[in-house]
Backbone as CSV, one residue per row, in Angstrom:
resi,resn,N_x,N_y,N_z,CA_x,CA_y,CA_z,C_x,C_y,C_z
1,UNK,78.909,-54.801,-15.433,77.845,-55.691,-15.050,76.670,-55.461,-15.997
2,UNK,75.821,-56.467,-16.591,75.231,-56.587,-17.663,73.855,-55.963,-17.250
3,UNK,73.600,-56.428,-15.955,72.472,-56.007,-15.748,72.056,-54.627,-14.811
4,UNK,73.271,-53.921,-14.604,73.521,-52.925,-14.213,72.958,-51.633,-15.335
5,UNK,73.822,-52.232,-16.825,73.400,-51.359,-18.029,71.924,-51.600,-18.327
6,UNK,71.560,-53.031,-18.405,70.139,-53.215,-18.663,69.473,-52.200,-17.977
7,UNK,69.155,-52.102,-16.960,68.469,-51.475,-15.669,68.554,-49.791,-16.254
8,UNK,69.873,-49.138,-16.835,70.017,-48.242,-16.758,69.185,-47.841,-18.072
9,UNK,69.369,-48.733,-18.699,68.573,-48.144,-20.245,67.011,-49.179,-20.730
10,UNK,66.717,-49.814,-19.939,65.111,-50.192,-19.894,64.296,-49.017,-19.243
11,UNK,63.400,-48.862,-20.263,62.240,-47.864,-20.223,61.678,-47.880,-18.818
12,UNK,61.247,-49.322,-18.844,60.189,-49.870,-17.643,61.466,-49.336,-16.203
13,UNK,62.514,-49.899,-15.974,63.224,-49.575,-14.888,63.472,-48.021,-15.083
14,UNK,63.669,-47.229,-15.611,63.299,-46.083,-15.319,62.332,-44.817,-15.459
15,UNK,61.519,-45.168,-15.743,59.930,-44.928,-15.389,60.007,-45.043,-14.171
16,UNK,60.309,-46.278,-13.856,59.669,-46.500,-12.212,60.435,-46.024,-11.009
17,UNK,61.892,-45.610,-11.482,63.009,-45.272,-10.559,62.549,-43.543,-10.703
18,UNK,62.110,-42.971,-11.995,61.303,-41.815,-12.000,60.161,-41.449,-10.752
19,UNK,59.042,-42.267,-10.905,58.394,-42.298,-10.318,58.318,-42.677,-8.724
20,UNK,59.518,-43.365,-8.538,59.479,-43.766,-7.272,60.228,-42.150,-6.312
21,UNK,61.078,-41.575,-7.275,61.515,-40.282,-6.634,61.056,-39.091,-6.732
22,UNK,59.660,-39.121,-7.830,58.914,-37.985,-7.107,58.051,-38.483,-6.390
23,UNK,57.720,-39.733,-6.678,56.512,-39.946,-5.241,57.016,-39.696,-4.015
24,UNK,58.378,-40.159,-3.873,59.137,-39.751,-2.591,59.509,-38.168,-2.133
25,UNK,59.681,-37.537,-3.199,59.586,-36.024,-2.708,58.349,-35.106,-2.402
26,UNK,56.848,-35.819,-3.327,55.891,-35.871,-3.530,54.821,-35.868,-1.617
27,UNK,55.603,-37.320,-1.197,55.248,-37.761,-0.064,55.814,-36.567,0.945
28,UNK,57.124,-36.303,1.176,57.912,-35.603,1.948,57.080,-34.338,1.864
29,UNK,57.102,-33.715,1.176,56.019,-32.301,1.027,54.555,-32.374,1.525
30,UNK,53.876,-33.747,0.759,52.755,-33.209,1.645,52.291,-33.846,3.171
31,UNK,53.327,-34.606,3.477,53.278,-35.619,4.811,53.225,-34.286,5.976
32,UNK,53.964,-33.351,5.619,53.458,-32.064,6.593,52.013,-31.294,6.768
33,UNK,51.124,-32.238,5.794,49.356,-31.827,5.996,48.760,-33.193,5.969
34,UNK,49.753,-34.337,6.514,49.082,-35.445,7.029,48.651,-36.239,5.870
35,UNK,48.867,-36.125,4.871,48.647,-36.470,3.586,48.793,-36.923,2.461
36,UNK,48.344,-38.485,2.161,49.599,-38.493,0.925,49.210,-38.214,-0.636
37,UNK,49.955,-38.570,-1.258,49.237,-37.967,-2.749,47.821,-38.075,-3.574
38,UNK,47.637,-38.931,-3.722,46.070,-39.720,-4.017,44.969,-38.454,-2.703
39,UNK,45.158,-38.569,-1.561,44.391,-38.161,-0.853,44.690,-36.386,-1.049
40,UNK,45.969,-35.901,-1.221,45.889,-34.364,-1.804,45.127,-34.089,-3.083
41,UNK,45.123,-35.192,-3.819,44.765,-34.676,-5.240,43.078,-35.194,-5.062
42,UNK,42.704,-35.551,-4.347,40.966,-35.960,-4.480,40.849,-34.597,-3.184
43,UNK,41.510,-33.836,-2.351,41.064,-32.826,-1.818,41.497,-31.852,-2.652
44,UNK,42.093,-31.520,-3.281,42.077,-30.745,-4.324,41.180,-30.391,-5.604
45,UNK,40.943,-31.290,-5.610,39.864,-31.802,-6.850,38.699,-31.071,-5.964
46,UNK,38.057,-31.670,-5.160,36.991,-30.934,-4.338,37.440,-29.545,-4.286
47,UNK,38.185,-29.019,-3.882,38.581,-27.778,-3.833,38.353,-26.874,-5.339
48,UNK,38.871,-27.443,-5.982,38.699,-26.755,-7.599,37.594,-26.699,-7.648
49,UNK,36.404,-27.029,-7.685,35.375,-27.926,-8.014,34.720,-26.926,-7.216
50,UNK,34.483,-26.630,-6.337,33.543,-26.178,-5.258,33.822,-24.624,-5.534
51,UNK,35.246,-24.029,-5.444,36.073,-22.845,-5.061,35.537,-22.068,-6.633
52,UNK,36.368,-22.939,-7.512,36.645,-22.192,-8.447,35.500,-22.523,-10.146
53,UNK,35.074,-23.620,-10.041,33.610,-24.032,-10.939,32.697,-23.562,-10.067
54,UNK,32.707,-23.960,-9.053,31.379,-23.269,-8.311,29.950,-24.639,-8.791
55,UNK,31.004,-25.571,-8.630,29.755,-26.588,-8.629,30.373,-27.565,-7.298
56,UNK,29.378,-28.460,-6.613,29.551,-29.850,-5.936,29.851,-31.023,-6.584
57,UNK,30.782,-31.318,-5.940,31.353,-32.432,-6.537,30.620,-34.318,-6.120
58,UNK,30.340,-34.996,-6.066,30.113,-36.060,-5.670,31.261,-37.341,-6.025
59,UNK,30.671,-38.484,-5.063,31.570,-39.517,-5.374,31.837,-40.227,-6.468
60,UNK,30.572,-40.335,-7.436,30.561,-40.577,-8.829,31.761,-39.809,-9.973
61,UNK,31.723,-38.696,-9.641,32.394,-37.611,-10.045,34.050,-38.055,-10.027
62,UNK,34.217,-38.174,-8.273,35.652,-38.557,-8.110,36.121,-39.460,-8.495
63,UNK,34.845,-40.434,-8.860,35.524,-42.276,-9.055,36.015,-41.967,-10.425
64,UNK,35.343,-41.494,-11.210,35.425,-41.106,-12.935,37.506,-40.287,-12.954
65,UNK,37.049,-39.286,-11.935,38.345,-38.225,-12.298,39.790,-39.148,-12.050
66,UNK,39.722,-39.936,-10.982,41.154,-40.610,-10.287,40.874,-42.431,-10.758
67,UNK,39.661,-43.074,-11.087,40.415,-44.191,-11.822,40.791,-44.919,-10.374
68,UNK,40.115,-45.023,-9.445,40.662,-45.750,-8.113,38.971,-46.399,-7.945
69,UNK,38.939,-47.422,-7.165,38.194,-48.370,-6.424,37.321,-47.703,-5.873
70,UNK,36.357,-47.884,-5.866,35.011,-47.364,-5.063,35.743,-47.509,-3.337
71,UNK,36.076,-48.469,-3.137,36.390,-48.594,-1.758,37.410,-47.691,-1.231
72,UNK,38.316,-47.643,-1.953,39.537,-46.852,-2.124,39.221,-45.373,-1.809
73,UNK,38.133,-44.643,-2.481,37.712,-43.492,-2.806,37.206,-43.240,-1.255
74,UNK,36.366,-44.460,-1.061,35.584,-44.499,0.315,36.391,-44.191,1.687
75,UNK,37.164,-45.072,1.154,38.660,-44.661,2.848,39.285,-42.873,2.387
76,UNK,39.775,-42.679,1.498,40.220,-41.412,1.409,39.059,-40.241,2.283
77,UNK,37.972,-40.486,1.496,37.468,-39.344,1.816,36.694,-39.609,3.314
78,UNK,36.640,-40.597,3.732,36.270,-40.623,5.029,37.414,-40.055,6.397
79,UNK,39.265,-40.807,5.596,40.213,-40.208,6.171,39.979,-38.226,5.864
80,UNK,39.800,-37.386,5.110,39.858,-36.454,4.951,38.772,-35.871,5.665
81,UNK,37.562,-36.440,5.941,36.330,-36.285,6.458,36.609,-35.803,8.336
82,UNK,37.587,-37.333,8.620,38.138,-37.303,10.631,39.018,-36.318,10.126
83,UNK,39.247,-35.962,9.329,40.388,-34.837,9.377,39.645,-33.519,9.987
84,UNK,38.753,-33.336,9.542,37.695,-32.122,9.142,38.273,-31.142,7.959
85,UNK,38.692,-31.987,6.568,38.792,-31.583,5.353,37.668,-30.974,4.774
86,UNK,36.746,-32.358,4.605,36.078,-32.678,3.633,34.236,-32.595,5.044
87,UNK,33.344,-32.484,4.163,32.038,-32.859,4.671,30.953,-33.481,3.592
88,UNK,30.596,-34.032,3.785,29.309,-34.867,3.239,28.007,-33.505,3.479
89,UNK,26.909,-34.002,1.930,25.540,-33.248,2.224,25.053,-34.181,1.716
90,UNK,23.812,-34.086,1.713,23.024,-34.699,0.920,22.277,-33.384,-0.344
91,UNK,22.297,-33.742,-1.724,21.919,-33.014,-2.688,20.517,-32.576,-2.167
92,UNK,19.915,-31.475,-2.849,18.912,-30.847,-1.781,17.429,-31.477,-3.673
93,UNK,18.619,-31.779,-4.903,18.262,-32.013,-5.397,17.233,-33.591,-6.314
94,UNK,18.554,-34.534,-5.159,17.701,-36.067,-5.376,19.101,-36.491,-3.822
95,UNK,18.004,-36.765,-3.186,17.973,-37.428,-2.181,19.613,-38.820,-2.016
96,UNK,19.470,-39.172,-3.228,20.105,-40.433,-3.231,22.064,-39.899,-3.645
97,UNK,22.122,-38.610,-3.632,23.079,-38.356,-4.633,23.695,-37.206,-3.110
98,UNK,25.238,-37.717,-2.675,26.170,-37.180,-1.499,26.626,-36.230,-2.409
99,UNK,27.161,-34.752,-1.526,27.872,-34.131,-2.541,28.920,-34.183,-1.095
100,UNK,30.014,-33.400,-1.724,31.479,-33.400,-0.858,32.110,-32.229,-1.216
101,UNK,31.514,-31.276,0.029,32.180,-30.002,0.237,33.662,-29.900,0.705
102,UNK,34.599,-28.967,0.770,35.303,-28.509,1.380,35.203,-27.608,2.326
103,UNK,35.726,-27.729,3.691,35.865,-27.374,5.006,36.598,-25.968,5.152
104,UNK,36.695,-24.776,5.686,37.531,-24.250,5.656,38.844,-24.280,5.955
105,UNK,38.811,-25.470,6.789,40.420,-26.056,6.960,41.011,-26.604,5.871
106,UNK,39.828,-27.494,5.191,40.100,-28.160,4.043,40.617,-27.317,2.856
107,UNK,39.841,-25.921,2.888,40.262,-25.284,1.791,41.797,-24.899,2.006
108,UNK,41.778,-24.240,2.816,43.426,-23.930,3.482,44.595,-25.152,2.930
109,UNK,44.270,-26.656,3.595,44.943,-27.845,3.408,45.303,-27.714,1.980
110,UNK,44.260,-27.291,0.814,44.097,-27.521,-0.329,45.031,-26.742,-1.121
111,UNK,44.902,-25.353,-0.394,45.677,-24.233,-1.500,46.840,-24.880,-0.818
112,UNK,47.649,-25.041,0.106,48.754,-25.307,0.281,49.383,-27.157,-0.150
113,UNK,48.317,-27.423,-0.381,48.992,-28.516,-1.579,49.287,-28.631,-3.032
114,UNK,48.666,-27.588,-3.086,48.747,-26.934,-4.901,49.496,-26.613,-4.901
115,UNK,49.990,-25.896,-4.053,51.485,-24.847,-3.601,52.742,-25.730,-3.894
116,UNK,52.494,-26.982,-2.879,53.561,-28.240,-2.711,54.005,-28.672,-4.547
117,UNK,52.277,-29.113,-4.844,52.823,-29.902,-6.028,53.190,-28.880,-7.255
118,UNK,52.748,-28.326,-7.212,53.094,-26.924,-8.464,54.765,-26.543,-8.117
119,UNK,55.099,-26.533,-6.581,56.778,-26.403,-6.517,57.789,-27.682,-7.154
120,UNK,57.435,-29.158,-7.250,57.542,-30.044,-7.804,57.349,-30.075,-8.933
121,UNK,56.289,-29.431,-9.699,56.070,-29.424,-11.573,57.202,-28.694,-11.491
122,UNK,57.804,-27.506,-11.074,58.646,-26.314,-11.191,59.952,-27.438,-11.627
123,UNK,59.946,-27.811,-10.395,61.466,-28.564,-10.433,61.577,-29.566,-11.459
124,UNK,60.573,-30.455,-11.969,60.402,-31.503,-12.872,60.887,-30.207,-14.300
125,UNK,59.681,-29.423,-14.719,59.998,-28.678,-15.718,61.531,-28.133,-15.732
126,UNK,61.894,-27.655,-14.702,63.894,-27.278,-15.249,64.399,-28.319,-15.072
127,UNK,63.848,-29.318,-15.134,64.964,-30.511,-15.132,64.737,-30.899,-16.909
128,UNK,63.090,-31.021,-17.339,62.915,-31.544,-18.975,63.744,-30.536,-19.599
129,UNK,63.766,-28.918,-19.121,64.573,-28.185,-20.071,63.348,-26.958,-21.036
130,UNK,63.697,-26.689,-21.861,62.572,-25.784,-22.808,61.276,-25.787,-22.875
131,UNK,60.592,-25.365,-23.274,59.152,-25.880,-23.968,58.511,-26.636,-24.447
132,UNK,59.530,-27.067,-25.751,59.410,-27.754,-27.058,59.561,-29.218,-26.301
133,UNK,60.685,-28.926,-25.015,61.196,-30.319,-24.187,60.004,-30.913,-23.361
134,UNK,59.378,-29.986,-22.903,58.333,-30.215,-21.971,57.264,-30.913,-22.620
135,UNK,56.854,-30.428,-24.060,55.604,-30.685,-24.727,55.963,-31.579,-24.646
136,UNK,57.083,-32.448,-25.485,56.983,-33.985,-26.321,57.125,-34.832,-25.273
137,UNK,58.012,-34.677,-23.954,58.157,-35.006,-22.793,56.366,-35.592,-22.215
138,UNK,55.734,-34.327,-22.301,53.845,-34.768,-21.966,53.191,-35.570,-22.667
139,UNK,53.907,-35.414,-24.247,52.925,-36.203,-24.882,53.647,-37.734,-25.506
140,UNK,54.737,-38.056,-24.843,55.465,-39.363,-24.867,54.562,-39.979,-23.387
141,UNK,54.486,-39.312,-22.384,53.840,-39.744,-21.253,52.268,-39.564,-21.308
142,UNK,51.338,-38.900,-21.698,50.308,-39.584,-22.541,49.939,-40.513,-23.085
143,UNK,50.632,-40.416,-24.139,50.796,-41.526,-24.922,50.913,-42.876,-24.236
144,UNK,52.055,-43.341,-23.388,51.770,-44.572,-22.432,50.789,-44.485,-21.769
145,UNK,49.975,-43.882,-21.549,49.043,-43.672,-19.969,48.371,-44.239,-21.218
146,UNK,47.736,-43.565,-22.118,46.421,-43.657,-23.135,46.781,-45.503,-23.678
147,UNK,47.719,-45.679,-24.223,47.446,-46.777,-24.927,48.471,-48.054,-24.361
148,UNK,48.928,-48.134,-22.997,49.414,-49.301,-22.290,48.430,-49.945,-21.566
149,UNK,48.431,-50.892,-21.961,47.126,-51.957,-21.366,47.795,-52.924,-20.469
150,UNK,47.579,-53.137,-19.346,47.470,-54.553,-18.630,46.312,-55.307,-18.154
C-alpha cells in the first residue's frame, strides 16, 4: 500500500507519530500530579527560578520562556495556583509587576516532575544511541524548531 510507505518515510508523519508517543508517555507520568506537560514545565520553570537562581519569576518572564498565549499562561498558572502549587505577590519593588512563587507543595510537585521527565530523556537517549547520536539528533531538531516557519 502506497500510502502506508509514504506515511512511513515522510518526515512530517513521523515527527508527529514521535511526538504523539512521548506526549503520551509524557502525559501518563505526570497525570499522577494532576498535570499535564505545558503546566509541569511552567511549574518547573518557577521552581528553577526561585530554588536554584534564587530570583522571582514573573508572567512576562514565562510568556518569553514557553512561547504560549498570554491567556494560555493565565489558565495554567491560575490551575496550579487552586492547586496550591504556585502563589502570586506583588513585587515589593514596582507595584505593577506579579511575581510567582512556588508553594511547598509546589516545590515537592516540581522535583518529582523533573524526576518524571529526566526518566523519559533517559529512555529517549538509549533509544538515539551514543553521544555523537544524541548531539546531531539535538541539533537536526533545533534546527527545525529555529528555522520552520508557519
Amino acid at each position: 500500500m502506497k500510502i502506508k510507505r509514504y506515511t512511513e518515510e515522510s518526515l512530517t508523519f513521523l515527527i508527529h507519530r514521535c511526538h504523539s508517543k512521548i506526549l503520551k508517555e509524557t502525559s501518563r507520568q505526570l497525570s499522577t500530579h494532576g498535570l499535564n506537560l505545558i503546566q509541569s514545565l511552567v511549574l518547573i520553570a518557577i521552581y528553577v527560578e526561585n530554588q536554584i537562581e534564587k530570583r522571582e519569576y514573573n508572567l512576562k518572564d514565562l510568556l518569553y520562556t514557553f512561547d504560549i498565549s498570554k491567556s494560555s499562561l493565565a489558565q495554567i498558572i491560575s490551575k496550579l495556583e487552586a492547586s496550591n502549587y504556585l502563589q502570586r505577590s506583588i513585587d515589593q519593588n514596582d507595584a505593577r509587576r506579579i511575581n510567582i512563587l512556588c508553594t511547598s507543595k509546589g516545590k515537592n510537585i516540581a522535583r518529582k516532575c523533573i524526576g518524571n521527565i529526566d526518566d523519559i530523556d533517559k529512555k529517549l537517549e538509549n533509544l538515539v544511541g551514543d553521544t555523537d547520536d544524541q548531539y546531531k539528533t539535538l541539533q537536526t531538531l533545533k534546527k527545525i524548531k529555529v528555522n520552520f516557519h508557519v
